[in-house]
C-alpha positions in Angstrom: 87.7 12.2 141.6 87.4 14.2 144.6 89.6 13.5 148.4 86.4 13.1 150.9 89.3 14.5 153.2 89.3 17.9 154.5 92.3 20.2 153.0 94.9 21.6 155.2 96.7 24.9 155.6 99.6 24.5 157.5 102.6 27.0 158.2 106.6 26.0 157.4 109.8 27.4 158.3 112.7 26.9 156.4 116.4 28.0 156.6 117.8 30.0 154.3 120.4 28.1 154.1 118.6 25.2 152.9 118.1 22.9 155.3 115.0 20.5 155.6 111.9 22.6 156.3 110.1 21.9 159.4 106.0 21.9 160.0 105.4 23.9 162.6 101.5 23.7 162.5 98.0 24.0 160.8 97.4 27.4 160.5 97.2 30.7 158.1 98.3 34.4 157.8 102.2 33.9 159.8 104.2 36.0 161.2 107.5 36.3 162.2 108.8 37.3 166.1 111.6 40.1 165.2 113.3 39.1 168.3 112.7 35.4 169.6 113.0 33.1 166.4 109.3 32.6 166.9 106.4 32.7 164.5 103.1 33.7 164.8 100.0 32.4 162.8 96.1 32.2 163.1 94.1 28.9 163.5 90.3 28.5 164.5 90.4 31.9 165.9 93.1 32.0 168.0 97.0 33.3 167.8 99.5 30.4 168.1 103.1 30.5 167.8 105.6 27.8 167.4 109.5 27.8 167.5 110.8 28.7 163.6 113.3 25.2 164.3 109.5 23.0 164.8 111.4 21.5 168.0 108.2 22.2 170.2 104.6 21.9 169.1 102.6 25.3 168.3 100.2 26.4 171.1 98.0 29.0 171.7 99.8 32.5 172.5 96.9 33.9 174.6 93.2 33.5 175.0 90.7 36.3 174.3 87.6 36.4 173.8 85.7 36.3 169.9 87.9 35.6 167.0 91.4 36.7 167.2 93.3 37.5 164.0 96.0 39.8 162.2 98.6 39.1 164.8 101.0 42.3 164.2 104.6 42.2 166.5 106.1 45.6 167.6 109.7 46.6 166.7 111.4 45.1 169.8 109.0 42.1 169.4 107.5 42.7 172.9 103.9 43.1 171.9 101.8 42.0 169.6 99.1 43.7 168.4 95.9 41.9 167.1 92.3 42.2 165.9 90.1 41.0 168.5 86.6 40.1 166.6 83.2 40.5 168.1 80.9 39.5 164.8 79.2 43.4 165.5 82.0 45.5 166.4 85.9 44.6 166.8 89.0 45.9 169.4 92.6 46.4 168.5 93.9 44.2 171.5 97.6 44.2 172.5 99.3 40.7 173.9 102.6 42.1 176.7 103.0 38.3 177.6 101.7 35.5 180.0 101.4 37.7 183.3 100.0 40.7 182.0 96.3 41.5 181.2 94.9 42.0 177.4 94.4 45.7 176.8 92.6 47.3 173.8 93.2 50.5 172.1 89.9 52.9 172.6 87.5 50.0 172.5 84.1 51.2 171.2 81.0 49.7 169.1 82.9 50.5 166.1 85.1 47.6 164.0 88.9 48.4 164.4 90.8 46.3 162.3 94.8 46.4 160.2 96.8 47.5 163.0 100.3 48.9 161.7 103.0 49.6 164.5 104.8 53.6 164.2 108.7 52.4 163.5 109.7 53.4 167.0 106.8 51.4 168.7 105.0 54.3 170.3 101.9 54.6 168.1 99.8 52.6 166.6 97.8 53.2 163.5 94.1 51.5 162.5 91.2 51.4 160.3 87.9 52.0 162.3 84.6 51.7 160.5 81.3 52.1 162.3 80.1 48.8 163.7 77.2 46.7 161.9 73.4 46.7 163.5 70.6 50.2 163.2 67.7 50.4 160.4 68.5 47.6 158.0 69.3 48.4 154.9 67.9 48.0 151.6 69.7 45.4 149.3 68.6 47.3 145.9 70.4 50.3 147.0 74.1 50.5 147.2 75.2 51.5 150.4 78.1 54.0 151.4 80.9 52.7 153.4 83.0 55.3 155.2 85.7 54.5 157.2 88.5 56.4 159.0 92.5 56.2 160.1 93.1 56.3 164.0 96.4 56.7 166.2 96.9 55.0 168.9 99.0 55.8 171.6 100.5 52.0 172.1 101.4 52.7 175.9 98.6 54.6 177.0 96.1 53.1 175.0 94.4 56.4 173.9 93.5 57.3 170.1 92.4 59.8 167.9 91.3 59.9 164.3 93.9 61.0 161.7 92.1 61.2 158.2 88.2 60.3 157.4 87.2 59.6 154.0 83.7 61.1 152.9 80.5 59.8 152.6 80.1 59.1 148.9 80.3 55.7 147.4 83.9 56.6 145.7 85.4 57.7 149.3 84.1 53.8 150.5 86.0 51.3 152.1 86.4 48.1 149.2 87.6 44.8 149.5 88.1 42.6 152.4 89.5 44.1 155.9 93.1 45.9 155.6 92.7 46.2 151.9 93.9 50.0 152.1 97.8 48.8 152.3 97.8 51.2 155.2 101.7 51.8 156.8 103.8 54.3 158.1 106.1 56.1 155.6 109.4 58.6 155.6 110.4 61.6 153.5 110.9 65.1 153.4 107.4 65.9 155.6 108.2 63.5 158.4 106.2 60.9 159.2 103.1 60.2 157.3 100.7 56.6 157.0 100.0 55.6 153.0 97.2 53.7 152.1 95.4 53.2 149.2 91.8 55.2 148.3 89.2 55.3 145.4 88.1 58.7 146.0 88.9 60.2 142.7 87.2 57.5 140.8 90.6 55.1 140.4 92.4 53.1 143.9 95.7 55.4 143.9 97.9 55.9 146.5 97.7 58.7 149.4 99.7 60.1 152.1 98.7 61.4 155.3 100.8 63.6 158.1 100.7 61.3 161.3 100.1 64.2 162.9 96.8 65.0 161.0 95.7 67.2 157.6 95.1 66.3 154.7 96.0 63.5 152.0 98.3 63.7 149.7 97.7 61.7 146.1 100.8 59.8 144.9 100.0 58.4 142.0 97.6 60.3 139.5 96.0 58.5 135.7 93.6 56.0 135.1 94.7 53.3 136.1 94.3 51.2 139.5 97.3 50.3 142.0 97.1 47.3 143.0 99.8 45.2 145.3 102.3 48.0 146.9 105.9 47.0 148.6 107.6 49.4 150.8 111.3 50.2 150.3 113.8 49.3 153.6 114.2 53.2 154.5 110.3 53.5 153.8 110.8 56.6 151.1 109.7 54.8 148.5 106.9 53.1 147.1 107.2 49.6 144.7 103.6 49.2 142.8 101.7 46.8 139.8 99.4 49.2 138.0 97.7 48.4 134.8 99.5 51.0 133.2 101.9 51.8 130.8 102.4 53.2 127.4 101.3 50.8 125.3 97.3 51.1 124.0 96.9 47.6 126.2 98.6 48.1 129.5 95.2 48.7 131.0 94.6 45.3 130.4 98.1 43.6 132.2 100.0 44.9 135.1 103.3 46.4 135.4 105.6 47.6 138.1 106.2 50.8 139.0 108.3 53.6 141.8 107.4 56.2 143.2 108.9 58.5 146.0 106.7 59.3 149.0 107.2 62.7 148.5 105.5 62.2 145.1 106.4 62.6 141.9 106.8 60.9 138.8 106.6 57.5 139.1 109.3 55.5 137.4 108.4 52.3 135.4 110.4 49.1 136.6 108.7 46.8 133.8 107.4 47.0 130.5 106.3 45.0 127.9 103.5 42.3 126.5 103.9 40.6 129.7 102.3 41.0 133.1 104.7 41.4 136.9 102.8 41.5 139.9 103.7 40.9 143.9 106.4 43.5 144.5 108.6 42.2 147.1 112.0 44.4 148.1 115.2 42.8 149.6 116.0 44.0 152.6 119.3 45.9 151.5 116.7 47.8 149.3 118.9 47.5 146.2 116.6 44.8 144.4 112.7 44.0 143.8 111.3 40.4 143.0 108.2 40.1 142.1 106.1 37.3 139.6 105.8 37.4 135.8 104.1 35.6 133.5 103.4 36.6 129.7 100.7 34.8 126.9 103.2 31.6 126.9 105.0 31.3 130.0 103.6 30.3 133.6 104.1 32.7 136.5 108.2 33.1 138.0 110.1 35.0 139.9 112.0 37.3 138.6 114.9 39.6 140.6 116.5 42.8 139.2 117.6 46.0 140.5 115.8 48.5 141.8 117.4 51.6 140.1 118.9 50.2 136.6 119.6 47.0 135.6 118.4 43.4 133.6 115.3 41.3 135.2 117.2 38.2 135.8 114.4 35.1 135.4 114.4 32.4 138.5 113.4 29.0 138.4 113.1 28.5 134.5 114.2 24.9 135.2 111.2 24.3 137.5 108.7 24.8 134.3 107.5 21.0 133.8 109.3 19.7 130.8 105.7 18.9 128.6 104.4 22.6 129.3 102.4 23.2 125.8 104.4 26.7 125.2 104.6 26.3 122.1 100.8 25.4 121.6 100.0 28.9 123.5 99.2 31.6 121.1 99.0 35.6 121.9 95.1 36.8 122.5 94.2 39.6 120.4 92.1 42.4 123.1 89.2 43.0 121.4 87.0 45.7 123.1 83.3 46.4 122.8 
């Protein structure tokens, strides 16, 4: 049978010290206030935001008009950045509280989306692609879609473009909006923005001076990057990759390091089993992330980030008539 009942997605808080967690609204994509215990979440196209101890009700932060999403906060958590939609085009918009207008970062007809704040708060960086509408298009033909980095100057508002990508399909933009990864990054060249790119044929990871040039490739091979976790002092790069050196790692995903200086990356896991959503700690001495193999459901693990046992979480929260030992290894078979 199927509920005739609409589903929900709703946003909770909970201690980490374990105390009841608290509904603090319908909503999706949350956020947390770095400065006033607040979060921050999307819900029919507006930005709400709700005390993180539920004691009053969520409302909405701001109005603005078209669909407002991708609420990003700023360092001191004084502004938040957002994605101001207009179906044909889209603005980077910036929220400074109650009494002060909306402003938007070099509005134009292009779509600006995945703003990423600099670590000091003074720039801004985007994705702009060029906005829909001209000669339509023909649907048996695949059609480039280039796209570009911007910086934004958060106080003046002013932008320019960092990196372009070309005008091949391989240099496109893929997946949904902000699936480049794209953030700021430290190392030995100063400050750079990372995102992710297929332009040689495989998504890998580049680097690109904030202050302009070219990219840098990170990771090299065939094999795609997938889900990428940034390290506390932002010099290195925690990655899933189907890769590894067994003849089927192309078929699982494993986790990997690399420096953002480049480099060999270093493997984290190995093995007949697959690890995916990297997630560092913020003391930047261990990674969790989810594993599952042919027999046993998805679980967090924890381990360290430079040597060390995986240590398995949760084991106990496997229901106790899971058919493991019904399960049986596939044999990859390739035609």
């Amino acid at each position: 049978e199927v509920s005739a009942a609409p589903s929900k997605m709703e946003v909770w808080s909970v201690a980490l010290a374990g105390r009841e967690p608290k509904l603090l609204g319908e909503g999706d994509g949350a956020v947390l206030s770095p400065k006033t215990n607040r979060a921050t979440f999307v819900k029919d196209g507006k930005i709400w935001t709700a005390p993180l101890d539920g004691s009053k009700p969520a409302e909405p932060l701001f109005f603005a008009r078209g669909i407002a999403r991708a609420p990003t906060w700023s360092p001191d958590g004084q502004t938040v950045a957002f994605v101001s939609d207009r179906d044909d085009h889209s603005f980077i918009g910036l929220f400074q509280g109650a009494h002060r207008p909306l402003r938007y970062l070099s509005p134009s007809t292009s779509r600006d989306f995945s703003p990423a704040w600099s670590p000091d708060g003074k720039s801004i960086a985007f994705l702009r692609m060029p906005g829909k509408g001209g000669v339509p298009a023909s649907d048996l033909v695949v059609q480039p879609a280039p796209w570009a980095i911007w910086i934004a100057d958060a106080a003046g508002g002013n932008a320019r473009m960092l990196w372009k990508s070309g005008n091949n399909l391989v240099d496109s933009f893929f997946g949904a909006m902000g699936g480049v990864n794209l953030r700021w990054i430290a190392g030995s060249a100063g400050e750079r923005l990372v995102f992710l790119s297929y332009q040689d044929g495989w998504q890998h990871l580049y680097a690109v001076p904030a202050t302009g040039g070219d990219a840098q490739r990170l990771t090299t091979g065939e094999f795609m990057v997938e889900q990428v976790a940034l390290t506390p002092d932002r010099r290195f790069l925690v990655y899933n990759a189907n890769a590894g050196p067994d003849k089927d790692d192309s078929q699982r995903r494993h986790l990997f390091k690399v420096s953002v200086d480049g480099g060999n990356p270093q493997p984290l896991t190995r093995g007949q089993g697959i690890e995916w959503n990297p997630a560092v700690t913020s003391d930047g001495k261990f990674v969790v992330y989810l594993a599952s193999d042919a027999v046993r459901p998805g679980l967090p693990v924890v381990q360290p980030l430079d040597a060390g046992p995986p240590r398995k979480l949760m084991e106990d929260h496997v229901p106790v008539d899971f058919p493991a030992a019904r399960l049986v290894v596939p044999e990859h078979v390739v035609i």
